[in-house]
MDTraj code that builds the backbone (N, CA, C; nanometers):
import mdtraj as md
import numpy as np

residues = "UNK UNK UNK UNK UNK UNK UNK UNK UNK UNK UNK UNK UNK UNK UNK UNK UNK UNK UNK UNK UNK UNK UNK UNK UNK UNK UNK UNK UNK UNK UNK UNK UNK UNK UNK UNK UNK UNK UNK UNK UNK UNK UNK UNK UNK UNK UNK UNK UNK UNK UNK UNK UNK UNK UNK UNK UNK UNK UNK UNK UNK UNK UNK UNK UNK UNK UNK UNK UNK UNK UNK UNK UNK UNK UNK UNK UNK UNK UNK UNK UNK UNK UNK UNK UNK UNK UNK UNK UNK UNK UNK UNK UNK UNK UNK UNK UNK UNK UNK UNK UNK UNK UNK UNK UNK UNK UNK UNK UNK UNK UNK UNK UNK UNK UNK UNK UNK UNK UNK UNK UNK UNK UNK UNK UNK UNK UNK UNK UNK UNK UNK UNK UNK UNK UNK UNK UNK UNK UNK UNK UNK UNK UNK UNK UNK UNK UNK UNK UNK UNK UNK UNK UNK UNK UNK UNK UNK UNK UNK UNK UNK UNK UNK UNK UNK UNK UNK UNK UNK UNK".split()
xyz = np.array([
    [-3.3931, -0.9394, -6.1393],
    [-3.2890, -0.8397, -6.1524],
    [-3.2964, -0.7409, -6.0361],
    [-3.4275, -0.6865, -6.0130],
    [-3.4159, -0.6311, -5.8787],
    [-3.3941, -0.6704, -5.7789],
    [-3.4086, -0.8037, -5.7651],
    [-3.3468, -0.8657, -5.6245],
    [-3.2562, -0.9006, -5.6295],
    [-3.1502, -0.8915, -5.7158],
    [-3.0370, -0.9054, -5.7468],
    [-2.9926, -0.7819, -5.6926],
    [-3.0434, -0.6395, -5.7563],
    [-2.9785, -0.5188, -5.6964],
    [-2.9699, -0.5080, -5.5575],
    [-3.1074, -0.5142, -5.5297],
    [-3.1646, -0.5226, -5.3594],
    [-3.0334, -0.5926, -5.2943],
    [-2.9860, -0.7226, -5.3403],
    [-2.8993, -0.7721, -5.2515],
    [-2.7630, -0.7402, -5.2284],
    [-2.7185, -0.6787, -5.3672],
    [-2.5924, -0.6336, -5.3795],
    [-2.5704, -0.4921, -5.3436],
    [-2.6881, -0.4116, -5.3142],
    [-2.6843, -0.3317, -5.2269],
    [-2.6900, -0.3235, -5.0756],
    [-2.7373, -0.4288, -5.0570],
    [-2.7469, -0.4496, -4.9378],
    [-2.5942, -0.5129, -4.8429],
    [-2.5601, -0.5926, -4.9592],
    [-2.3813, -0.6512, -4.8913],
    [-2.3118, -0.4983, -4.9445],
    [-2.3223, -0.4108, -4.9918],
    [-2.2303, -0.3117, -5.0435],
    [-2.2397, -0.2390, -4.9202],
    [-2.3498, -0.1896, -4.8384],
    [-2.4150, -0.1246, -4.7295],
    [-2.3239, -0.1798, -4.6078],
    [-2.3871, -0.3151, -4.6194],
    [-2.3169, -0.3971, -4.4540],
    [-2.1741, -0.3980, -4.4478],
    [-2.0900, -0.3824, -4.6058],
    [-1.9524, -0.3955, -4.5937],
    [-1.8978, -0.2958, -4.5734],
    [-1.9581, -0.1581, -4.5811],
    [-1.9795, 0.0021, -4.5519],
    [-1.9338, 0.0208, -4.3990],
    [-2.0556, -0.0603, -4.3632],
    [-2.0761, -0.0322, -4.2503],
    [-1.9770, -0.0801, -4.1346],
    [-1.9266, -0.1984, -4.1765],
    [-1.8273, -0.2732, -4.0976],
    [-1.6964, -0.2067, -4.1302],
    [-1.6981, -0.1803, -4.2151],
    [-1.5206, -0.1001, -4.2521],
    [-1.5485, 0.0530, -4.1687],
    [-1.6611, 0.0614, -4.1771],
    [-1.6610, 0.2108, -4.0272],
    [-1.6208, 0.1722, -3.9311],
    [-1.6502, 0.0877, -3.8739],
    [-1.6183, 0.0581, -3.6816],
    [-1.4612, 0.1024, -3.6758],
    [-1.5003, 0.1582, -3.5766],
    [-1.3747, 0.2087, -3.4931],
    [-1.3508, 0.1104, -3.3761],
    [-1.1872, 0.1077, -3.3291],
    [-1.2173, -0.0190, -3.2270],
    [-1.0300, 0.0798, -3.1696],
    [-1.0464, 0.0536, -3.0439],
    [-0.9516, 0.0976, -2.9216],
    [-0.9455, 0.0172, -2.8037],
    [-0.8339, 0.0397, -2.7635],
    [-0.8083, -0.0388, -2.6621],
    [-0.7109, 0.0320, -2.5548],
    [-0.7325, -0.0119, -2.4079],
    [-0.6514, 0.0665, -2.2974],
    [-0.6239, -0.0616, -2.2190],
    [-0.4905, -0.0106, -2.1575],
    [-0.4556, -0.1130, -2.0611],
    [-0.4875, -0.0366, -1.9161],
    [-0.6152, -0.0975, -1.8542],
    [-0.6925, -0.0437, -1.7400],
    [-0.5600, -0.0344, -1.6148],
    [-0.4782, -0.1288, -1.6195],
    [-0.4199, -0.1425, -1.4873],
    [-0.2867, -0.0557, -1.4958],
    [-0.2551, -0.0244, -1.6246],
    [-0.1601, 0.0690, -1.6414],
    [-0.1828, 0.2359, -1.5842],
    [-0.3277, 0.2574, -1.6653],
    [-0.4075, 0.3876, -1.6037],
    [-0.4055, 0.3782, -1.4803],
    [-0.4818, 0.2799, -1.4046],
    [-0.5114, 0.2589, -1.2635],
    [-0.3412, 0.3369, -1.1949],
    [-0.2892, 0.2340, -1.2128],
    [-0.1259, 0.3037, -1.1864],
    [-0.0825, 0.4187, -1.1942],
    [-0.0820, 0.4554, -1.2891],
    [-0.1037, 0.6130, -1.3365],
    [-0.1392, 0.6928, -1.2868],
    [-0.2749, 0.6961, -1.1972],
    [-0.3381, 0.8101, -1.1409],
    [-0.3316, 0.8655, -1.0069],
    [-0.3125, 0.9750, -0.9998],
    [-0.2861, 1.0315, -0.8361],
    [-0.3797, 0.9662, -0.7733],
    [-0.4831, 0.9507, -0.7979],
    [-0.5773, 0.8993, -0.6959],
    [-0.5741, 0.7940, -0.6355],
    [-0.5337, 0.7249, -0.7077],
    [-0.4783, 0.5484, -0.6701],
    [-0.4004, 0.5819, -0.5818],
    [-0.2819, 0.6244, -0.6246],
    [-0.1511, 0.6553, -0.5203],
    [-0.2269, 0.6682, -0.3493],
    [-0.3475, 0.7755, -0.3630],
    [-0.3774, 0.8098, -0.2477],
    [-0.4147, 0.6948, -0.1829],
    [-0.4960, 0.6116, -0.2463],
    [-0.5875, 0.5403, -0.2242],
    [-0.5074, 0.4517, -0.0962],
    [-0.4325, 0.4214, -0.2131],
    [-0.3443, 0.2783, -0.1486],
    [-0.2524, 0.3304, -0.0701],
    [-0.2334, 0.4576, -0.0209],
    [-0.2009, 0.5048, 0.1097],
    [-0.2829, 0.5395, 0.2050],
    [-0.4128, 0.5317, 0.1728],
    [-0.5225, 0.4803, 0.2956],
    [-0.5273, 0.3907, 0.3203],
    [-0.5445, 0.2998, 0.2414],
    [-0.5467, 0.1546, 0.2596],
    [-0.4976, 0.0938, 0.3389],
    [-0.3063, 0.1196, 0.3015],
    [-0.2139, 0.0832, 0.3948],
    [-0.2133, 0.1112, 0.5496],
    [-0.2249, 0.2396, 0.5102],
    [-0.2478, 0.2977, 0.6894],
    [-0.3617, 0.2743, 0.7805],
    [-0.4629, 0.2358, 0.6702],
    [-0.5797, 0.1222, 0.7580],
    [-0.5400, -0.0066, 0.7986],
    [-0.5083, -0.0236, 0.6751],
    [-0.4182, -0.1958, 0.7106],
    [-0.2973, -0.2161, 0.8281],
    [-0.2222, -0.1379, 0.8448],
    [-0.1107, -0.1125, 1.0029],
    [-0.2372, -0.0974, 1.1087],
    [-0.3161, -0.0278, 1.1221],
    [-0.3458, 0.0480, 1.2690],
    [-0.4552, -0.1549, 1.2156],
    [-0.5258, -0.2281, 1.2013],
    [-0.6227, -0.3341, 1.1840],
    [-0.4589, -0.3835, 1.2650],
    [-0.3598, -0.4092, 1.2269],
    [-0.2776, -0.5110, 1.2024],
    [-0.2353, -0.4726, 1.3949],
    [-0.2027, -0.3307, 1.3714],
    [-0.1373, -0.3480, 1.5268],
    [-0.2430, -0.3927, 1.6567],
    [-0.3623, -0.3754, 1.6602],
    [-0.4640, -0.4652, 1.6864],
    [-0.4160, -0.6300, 1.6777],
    [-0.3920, -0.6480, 1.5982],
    [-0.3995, -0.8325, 1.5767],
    [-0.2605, -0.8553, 1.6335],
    [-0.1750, -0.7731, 1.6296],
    [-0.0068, -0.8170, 1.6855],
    [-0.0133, -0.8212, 1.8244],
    [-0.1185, -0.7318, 1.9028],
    [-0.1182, -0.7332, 2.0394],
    [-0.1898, -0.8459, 2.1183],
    [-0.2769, -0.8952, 1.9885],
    [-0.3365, -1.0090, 2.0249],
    [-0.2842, -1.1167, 2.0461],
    [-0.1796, -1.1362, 1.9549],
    [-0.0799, -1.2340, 1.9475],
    [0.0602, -1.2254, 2.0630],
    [0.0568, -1.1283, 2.1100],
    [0.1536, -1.0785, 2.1695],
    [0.1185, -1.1461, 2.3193],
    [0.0435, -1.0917, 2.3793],
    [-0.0578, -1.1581, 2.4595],
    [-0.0717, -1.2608, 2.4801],
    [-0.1606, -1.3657, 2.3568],
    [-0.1415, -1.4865, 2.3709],
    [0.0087, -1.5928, 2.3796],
    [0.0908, -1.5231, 2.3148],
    [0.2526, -1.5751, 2.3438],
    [0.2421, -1.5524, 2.4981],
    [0.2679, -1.4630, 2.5196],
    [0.3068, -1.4289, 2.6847],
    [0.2363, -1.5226, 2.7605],
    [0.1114, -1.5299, 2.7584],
    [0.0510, -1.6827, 2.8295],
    [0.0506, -1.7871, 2.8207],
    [0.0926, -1.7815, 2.7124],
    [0.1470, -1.9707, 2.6672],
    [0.2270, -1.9883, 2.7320],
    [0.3675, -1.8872, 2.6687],
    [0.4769, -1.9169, 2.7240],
    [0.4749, -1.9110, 2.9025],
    [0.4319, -1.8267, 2.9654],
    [0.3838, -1.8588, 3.1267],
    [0.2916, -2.0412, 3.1265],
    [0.1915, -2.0233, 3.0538],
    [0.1385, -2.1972, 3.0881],
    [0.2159, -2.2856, 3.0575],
    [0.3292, -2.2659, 2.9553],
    [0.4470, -2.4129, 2.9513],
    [0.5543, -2.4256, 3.0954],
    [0.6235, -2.2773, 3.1185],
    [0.6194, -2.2261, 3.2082],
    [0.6197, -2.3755, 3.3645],
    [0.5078, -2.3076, 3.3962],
    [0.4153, -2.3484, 3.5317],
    [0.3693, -2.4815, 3.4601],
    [0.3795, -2.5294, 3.3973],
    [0.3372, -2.6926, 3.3834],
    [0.4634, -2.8060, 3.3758],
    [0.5621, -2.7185, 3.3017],
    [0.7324, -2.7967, 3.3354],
    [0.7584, -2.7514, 3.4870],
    [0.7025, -2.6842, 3.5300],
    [0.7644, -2.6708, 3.7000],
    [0.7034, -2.7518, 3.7558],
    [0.5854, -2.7938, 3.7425],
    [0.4819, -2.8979, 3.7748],
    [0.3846, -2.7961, 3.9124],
    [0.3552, -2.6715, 3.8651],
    [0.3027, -2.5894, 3.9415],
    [0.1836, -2.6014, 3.9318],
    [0.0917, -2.6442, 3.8205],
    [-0.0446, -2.6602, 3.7813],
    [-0.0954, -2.8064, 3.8098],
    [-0.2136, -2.8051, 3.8770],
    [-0.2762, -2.9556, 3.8896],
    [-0.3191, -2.9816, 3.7398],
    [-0.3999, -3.0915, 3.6789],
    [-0.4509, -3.1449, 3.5940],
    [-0.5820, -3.0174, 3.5738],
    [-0.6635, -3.0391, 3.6663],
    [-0.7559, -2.9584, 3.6181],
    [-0.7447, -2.7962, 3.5880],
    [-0.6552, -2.7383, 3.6607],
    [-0.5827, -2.5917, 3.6438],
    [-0.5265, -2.5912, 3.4886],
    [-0.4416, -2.6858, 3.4612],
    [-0.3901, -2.7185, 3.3478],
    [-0.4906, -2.6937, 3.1880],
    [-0.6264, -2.7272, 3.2310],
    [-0.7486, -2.7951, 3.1497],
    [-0.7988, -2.6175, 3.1223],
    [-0.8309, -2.5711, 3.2363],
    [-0.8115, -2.4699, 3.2240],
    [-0.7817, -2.3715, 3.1967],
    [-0.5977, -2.4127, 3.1595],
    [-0.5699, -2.2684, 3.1166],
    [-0.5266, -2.2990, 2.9459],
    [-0.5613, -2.3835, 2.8982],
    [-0.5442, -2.4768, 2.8044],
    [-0.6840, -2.4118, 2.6965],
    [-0.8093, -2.4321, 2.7657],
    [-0.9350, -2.3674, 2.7399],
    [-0.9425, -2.1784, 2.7406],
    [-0.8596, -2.1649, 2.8082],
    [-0.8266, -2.0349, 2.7841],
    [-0.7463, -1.9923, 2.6694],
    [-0.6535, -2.0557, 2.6633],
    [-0.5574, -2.0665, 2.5477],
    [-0.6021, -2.0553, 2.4125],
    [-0.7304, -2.1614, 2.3969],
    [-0.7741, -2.2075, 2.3079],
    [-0.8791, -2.1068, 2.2542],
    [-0.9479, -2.0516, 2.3311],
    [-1.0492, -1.9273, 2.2989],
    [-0.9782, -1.8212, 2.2651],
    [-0.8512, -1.7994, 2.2914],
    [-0.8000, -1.6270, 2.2719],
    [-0.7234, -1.6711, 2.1092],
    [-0.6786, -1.8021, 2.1181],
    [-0.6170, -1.8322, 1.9730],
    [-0.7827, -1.8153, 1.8531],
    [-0.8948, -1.8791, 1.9160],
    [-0.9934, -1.8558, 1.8654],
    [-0.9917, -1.7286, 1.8428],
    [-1.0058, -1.6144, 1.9138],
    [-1.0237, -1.5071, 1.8846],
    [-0.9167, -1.4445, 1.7826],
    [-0.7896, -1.4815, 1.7640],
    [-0.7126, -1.3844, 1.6821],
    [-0.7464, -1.4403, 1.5799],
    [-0.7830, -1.5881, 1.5373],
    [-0.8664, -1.6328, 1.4042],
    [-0.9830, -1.5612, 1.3659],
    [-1.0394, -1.5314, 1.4734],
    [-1.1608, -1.4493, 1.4164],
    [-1.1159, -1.3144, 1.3679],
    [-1.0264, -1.2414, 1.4102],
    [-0.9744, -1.0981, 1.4029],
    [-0.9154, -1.1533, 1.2603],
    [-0.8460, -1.2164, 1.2260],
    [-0.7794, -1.1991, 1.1376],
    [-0.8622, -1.2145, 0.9987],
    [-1.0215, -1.3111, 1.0295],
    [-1.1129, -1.2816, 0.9252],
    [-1.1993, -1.1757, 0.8880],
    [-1.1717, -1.1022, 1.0070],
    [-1.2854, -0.9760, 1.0225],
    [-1.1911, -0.8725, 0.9645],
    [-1.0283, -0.8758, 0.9997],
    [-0.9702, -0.8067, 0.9148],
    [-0.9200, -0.7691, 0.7536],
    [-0.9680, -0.9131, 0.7583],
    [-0.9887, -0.9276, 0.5612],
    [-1.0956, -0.8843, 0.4906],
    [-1.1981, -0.8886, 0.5896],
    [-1.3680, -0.8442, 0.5693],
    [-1.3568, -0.6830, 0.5337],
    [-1.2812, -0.6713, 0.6848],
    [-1.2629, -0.4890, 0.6790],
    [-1.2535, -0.4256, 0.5726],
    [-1.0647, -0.4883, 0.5436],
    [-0.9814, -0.4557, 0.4174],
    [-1.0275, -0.4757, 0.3200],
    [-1.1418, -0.5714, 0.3080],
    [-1.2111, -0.5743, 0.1632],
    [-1.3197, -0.5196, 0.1169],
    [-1.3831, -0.4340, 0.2364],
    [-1.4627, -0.3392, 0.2373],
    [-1.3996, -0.1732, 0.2083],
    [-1.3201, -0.1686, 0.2587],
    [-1.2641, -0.0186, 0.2686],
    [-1.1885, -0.0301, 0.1162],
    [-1.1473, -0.1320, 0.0623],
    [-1.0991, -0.1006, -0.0910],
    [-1.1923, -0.0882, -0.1784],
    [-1.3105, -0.1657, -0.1806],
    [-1.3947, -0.1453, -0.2434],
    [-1.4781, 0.0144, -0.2381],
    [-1.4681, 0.0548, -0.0933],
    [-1.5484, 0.1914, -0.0923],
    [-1.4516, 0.2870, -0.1211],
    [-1.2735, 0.2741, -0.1354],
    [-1.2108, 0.3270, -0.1470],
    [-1.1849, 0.3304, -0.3277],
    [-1.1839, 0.2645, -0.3530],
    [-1.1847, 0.2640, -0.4885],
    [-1.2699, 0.2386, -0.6111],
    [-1.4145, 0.2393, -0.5233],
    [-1.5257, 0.2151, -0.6303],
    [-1.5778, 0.3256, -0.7019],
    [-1.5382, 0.4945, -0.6533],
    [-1.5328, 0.6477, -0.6997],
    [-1.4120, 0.6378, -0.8458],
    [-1.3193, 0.5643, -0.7660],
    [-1.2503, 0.5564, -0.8949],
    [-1.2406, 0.5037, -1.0101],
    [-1.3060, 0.3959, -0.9941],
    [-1.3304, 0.2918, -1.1055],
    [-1.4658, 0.3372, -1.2115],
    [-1.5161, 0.3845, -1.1217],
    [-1.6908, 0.4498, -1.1533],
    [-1.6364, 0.5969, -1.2800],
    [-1.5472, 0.6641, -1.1724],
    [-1.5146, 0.7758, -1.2893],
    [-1.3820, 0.7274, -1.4312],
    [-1.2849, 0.6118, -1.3859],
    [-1.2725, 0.5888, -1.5073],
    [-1.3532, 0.4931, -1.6467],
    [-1.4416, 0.4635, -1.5444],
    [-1.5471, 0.3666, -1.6768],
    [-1.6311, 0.4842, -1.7129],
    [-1.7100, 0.6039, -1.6520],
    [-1.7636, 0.7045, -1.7132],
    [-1.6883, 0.7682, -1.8160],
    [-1.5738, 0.7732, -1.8014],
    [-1.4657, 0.8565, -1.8940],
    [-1.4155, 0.7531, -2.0223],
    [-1.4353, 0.6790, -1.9689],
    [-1.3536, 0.5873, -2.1124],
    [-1.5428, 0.5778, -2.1724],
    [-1.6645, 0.5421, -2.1108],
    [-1.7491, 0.5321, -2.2131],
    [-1.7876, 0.6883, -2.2948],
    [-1.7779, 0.7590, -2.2313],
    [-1.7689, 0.9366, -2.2689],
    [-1.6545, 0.9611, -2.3765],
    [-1.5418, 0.9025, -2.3304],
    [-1.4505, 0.9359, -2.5111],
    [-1.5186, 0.8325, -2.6029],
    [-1.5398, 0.6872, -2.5425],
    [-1.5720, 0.6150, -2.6697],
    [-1.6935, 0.6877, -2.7775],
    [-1.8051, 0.7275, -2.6796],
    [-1.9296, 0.7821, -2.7857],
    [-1.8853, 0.9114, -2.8267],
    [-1.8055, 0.9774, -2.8049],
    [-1.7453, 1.1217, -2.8001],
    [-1.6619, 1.1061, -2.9805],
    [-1.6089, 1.0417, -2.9551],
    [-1.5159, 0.9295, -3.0693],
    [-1.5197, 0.8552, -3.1689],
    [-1.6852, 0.8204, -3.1301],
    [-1.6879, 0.7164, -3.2456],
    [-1.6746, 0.5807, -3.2069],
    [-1.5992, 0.5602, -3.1250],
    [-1.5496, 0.3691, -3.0948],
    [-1.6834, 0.3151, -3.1170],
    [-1.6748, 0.1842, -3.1737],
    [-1.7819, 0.1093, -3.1973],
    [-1.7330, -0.0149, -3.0437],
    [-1.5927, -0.0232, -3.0266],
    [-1.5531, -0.0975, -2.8770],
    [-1.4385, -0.0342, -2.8514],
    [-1.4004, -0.0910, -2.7048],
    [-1.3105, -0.0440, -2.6582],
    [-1.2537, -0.1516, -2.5491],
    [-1.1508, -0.1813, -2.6165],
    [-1.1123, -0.3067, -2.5243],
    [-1.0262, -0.3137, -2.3757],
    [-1.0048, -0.3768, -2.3228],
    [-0.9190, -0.3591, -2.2331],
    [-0.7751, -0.4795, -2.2027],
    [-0.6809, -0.4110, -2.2753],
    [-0.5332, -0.5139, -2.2822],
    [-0.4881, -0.5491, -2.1821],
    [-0.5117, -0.4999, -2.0744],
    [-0.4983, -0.5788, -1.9399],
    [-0.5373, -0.6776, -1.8949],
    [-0.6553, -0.7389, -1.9394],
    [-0.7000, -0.8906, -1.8874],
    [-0.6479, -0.9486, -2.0421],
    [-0.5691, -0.9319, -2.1199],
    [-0.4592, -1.0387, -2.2047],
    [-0.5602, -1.1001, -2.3016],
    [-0.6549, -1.0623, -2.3157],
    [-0.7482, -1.1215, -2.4223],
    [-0.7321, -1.0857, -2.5452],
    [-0.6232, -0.9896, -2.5715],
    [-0.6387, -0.9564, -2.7201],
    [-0.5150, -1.0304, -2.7674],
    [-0.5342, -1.0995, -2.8510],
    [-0.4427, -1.1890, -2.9425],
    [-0.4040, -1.0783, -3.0588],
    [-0.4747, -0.9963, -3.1364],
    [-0.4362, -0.9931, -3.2454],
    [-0.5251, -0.8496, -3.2325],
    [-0.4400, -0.7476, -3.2880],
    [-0.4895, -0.6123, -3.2846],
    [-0.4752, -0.5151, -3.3918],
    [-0.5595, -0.5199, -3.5196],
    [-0.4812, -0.4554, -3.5948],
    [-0.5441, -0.3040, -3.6254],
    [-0.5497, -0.1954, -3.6869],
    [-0.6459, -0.0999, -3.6783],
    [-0.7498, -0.0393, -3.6094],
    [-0.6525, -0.0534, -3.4297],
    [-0.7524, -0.0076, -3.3215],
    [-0.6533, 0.1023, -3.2565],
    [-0.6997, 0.2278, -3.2361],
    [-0.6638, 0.2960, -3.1296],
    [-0.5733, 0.2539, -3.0061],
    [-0.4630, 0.3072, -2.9252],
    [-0.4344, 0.2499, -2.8081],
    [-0.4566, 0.4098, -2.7345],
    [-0.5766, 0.4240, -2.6450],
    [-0.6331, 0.5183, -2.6403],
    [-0.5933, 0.5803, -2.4750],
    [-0.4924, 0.4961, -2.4148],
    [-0.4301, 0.5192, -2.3202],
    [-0.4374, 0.6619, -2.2620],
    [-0.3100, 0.7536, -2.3365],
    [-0.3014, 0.9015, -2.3541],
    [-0.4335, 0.9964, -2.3475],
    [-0.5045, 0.9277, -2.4494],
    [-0.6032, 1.0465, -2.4379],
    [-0.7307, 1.0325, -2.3247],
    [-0.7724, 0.8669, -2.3006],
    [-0.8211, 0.8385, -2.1659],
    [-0.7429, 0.9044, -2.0595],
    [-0.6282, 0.8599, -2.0427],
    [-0.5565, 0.9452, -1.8959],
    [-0.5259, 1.1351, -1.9174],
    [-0.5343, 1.1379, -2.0189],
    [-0.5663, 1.3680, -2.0264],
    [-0.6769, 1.3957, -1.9704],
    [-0.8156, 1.3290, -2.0170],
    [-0.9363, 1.3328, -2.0262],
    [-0.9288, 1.3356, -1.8330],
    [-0.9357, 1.2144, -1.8109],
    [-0.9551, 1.2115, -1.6867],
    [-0.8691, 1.2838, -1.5841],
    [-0.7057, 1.3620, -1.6055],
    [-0.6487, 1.4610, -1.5031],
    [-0.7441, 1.5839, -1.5212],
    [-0.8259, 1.5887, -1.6850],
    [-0.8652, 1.7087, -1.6815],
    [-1.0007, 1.7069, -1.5986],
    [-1.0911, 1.6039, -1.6258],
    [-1.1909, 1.5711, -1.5004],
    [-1.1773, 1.6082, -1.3532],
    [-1.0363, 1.5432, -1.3289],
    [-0.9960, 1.5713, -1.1770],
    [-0.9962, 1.7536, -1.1078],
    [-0.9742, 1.8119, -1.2264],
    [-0.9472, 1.9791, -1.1835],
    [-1.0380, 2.0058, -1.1911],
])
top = md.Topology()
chain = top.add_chain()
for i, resn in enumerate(residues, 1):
    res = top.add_residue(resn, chain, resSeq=i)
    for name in ("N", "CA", "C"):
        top.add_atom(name, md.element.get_by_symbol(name[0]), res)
traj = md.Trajectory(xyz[None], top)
């Protein structure tokens, strides 16, 4: 009989306990959107990304202009064979080079977003785990990566994540 109680206290407890959880959810990329800071962000970004880019256009610019001169002087029949070989090998290294620019410019750009936006990401995951324990949430999901099928009796904690954090910002 007592282990009878023992047990039926014990599922009375755990079913207690589970009907407590609190559960919320934010759509991260909506916030992200949302925030002045982003805005800024991705107007650094951009304006890093033009001044990388006008770099790589001059490169290209360049290499047109000498092509078009080596087709040029080879339909005139102005170039011997080996001159030809030549400027062909030249050709071929500067096209090399804007391949390389154009990987070093992805390198760049994928460095400067990350250092550009890793302050931000850092202070909205501090802030969303700061309301969750603040709150109560037992989780806190995120509806932006589409994983939630079925949502019933959870917070959409959007609003009060994005107050929290303009009020952070001041």
């Amino acid at each position: 009989m007592k282990k009878l109680f023992v047990l039926a206290l014990g599922i009375f407890l755990f079913s207690a306990s589970a009907t407590a959880q609190k559960f919320g959810y934010i759509n991260s990329q909506e916030l992200l959107v949302s925030l002045p800071e982003v805005k800024a962000a991705d107007s650094e970004l951009e304006a890093f990304q033009k001044q990388l880019m006008t770099k790589g256009q001059e490169l290209v610019a360049t290499f047109e202009t000498e092509y078009k001169a080596y087709v040029e002087e080879a339909n005139k029949g102005l170039l011997s064979k080996v001159q030809m070989q030549k400027k062909e090998e030249d050709l071929g290294v500067k096209q090399k080079t804007i391949q390389d620019y154009e990987q070093e410019v992805q390198l760049k750009l994928s460095q400067k977003r990350e250092t550009i936006y890793k302050p931000i990401l850092d202070k909205i995951n501090t802030t969303i785990t700061a309301f969750g324990k603040e709150n109560g949430y037992t989780m806190i999901f995120d509806s932006s990566a589409g994983n939630l099928l079925f949502v019933q009796d959870s917070d959409n904690l959007f609003e009060a994540i994005k107050a929290k954090l303009s009020i952070a910002s001041n």
